[in-house]
C-alpha positions as a LaTeX table, in Angstrom:
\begin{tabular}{lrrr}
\hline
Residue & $x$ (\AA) & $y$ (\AA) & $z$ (\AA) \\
\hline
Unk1 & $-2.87$ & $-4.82$ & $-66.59$ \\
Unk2 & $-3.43$ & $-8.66$ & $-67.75$ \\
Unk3 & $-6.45$ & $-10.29$ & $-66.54$ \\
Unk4 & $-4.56$ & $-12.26$ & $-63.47$ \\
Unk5 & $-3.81$ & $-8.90$ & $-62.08$ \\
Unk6 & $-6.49$ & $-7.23$ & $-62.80$ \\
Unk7 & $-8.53$ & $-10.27$ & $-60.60$ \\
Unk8 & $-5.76$ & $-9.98$ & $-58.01$ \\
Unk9 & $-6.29$ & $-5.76$ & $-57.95$ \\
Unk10 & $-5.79$ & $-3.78$ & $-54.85$ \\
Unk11 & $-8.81$ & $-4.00$ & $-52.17$ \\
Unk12 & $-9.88$ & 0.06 & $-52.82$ \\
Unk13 & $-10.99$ & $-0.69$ & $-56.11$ \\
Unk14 & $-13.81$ & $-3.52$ & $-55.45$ \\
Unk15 & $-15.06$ & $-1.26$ & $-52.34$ \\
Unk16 & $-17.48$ & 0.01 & $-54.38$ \\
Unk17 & $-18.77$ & $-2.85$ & $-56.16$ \\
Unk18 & $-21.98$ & $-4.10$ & $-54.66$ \\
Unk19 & $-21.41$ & $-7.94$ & $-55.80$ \\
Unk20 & $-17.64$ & $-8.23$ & $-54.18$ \\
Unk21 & $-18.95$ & $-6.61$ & $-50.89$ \\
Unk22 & $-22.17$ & $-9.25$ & $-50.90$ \\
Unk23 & $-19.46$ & $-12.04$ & $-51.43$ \\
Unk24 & $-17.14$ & $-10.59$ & $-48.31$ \\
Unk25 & $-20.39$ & $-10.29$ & $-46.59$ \\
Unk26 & $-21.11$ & $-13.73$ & $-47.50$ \\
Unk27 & $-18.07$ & $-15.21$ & $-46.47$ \\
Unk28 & $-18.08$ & $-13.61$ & $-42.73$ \\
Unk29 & $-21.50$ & $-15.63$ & $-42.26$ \\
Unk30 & $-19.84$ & $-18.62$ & $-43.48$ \\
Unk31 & $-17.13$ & $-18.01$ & $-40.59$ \\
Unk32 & $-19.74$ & $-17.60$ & $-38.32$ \\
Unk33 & $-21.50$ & $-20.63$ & $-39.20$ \\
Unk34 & $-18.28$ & $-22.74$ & $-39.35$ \\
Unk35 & $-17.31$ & $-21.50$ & $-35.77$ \\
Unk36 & $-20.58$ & $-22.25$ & $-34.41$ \\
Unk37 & $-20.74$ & $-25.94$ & $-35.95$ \\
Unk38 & $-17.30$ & $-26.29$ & $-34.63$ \\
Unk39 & $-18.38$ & $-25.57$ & $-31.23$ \\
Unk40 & $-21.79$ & $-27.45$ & $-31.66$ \\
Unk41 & $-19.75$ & $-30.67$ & $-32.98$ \\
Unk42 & $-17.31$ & $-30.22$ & $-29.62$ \\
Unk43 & $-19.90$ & $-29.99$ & $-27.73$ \\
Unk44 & $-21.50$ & $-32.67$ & $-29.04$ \\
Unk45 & $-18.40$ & $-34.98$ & $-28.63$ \\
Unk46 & $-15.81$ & $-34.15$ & $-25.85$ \\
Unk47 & $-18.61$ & $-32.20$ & $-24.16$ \\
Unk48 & $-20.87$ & $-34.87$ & $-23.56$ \\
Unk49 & $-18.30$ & $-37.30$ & $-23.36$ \\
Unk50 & $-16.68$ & $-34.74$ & $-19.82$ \\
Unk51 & $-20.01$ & $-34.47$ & $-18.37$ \\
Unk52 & $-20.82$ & $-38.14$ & $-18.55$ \\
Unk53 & $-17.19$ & $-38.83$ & $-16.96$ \\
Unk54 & $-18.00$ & $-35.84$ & $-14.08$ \\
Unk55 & $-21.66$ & $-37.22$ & $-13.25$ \\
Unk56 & $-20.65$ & $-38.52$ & $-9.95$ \\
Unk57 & $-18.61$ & $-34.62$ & $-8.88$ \\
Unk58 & $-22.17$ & $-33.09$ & $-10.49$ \\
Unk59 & $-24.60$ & $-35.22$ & $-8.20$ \\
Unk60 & $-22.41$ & $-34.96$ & $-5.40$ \\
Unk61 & $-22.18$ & $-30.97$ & $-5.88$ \\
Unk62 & $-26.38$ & $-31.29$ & $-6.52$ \\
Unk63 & $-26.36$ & $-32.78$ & $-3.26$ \\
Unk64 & $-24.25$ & $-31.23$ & $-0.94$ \\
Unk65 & $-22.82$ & $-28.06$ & $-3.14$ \\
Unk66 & $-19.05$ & $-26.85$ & $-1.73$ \\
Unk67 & $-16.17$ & $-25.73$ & $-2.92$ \\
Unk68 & $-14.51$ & $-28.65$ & $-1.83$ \\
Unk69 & $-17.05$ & $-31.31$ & $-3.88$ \\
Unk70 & $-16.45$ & $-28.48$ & $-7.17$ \\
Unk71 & $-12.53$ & $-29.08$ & $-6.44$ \\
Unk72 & $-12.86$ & $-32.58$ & $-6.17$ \\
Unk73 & $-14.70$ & $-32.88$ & $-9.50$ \\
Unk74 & $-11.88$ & $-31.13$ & $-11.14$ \\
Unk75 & $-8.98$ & $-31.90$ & $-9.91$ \\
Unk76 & $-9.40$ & $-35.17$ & $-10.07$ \\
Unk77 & $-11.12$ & $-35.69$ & $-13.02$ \\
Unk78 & $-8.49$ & $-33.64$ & $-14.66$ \\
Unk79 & $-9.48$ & $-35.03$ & $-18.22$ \\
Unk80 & $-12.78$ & $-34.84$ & $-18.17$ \\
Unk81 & $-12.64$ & $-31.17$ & $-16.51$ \\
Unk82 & $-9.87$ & $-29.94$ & $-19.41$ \\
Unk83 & $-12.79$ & $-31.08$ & $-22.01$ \\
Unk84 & $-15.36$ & $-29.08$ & $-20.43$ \\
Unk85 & $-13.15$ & $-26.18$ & $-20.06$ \\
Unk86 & $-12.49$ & $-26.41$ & $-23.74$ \\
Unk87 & $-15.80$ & $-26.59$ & $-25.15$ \\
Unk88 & $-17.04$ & $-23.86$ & $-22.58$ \\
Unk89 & $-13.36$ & $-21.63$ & $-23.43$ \\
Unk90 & $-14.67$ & $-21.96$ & $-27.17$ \\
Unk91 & $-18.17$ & $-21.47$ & $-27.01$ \\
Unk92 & $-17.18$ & $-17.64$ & $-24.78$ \\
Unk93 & $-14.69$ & $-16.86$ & $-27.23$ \\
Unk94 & $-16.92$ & $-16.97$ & $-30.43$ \\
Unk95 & $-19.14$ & $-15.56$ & $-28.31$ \\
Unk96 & $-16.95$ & $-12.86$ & $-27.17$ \\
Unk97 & $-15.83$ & $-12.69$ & $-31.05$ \\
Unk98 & $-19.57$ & $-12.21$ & $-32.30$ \\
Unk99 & $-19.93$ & $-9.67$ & $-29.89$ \\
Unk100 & $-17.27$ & $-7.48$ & $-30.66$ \\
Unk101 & $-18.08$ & $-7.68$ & $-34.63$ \\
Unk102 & $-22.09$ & $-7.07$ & $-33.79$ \\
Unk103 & $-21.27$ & $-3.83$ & $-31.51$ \\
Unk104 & $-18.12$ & $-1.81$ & $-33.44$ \\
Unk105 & $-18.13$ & $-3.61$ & $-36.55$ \\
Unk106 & $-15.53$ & $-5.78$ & $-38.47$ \\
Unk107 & $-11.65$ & $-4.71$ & $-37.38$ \\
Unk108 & $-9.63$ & $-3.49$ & $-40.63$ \\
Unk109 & $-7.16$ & $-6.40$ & $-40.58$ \\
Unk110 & $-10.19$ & $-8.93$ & $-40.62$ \\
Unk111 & $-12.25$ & $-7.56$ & $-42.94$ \\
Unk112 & $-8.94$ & $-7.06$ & $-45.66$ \\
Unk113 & $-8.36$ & $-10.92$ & $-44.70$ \\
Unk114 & $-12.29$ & $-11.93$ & $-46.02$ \\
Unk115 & $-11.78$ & $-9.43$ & $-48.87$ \\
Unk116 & $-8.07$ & $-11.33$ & $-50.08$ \\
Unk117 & $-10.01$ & $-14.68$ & $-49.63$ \\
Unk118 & $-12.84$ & $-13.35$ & $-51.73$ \\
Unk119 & $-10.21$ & $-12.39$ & $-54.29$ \\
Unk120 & $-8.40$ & $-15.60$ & $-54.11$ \\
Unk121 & $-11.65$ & $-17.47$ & $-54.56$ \\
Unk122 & $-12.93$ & $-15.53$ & $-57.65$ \\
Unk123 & $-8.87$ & $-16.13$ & $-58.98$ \\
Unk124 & $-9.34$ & $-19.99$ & $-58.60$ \\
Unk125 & $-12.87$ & $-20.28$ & $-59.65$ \\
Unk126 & $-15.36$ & $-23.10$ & $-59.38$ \\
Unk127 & $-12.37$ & $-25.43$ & $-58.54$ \\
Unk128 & $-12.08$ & $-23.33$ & $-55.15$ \\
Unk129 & $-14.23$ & $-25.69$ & $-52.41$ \\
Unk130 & $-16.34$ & $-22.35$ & $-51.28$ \\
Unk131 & $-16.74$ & $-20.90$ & $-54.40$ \\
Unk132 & $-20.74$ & $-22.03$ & $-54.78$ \\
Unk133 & $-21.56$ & $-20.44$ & $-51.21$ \\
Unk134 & $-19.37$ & $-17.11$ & $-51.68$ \\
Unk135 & $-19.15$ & $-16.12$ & $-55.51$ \\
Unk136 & $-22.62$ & $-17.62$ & $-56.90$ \\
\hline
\end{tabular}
């Protein structure tokens, strides 16, 4: 085997290397990190940005809370309710993401993506943008 394939060698090899599995390892908390400042930075933007549009809908449902003041607020504010939907959509769905991962574990298909990355990342070297965070 040259050395390009050898780097590039199937997955059941490096599962019992101790340094490639810290590296996957590594890069699934950089995944998690980068999902959470995505949602942090949406929040942060569009999500402020919808609530400050829907004050007057939110201090009218403070007020007087009905259906019909929580319809209002939506429907027409449709712009400002589609940005809160999004940022709350995102926030459940990493949630919902985190979840599954913390109670049965990484799925197959994920956890052979991280490991190809890995591999690709080790193949490029210190060239490769994440290559400080997952290989050193």
């Amino acid at each position: 085997m040259t050395q390009q394939n050898q780097s590039l060698s199937p997955i059941g090899q490096a599962d019992h290397d101790p340094l490639f599995l810290a590296q996957v390892q590594r890069l699934h908390q950089l995944t998690v990190y980068g999902r959470w400042v995505f949602a942090s930075v949406l929040w942060m933007t569009v999500g402020i940005l919808s609530l400050w549009e829907l004050r007057y809908p939110i201090s009218l449902a403070m007020e007087y809370f009905t259906w019909a003041s929580l319809r209002y607020g939506l429907v027409f504010s449709r712009i400002p309710a589609f940005g809160l939907f999004l940022c709350i959509g995102v926030t459940l769905s990493i949630l919902v993401w985190q979840l599954r991962n913390w109670l049965f574990g990484l799925p197959k298909r994920d956890r052979h993506r991280l490991e190809q990355q890995v591999l690709r990342i080790r193949h490029q070297g210190n060239s490769h943008p994440l290559w400080k965070w997952v290989c050193q």
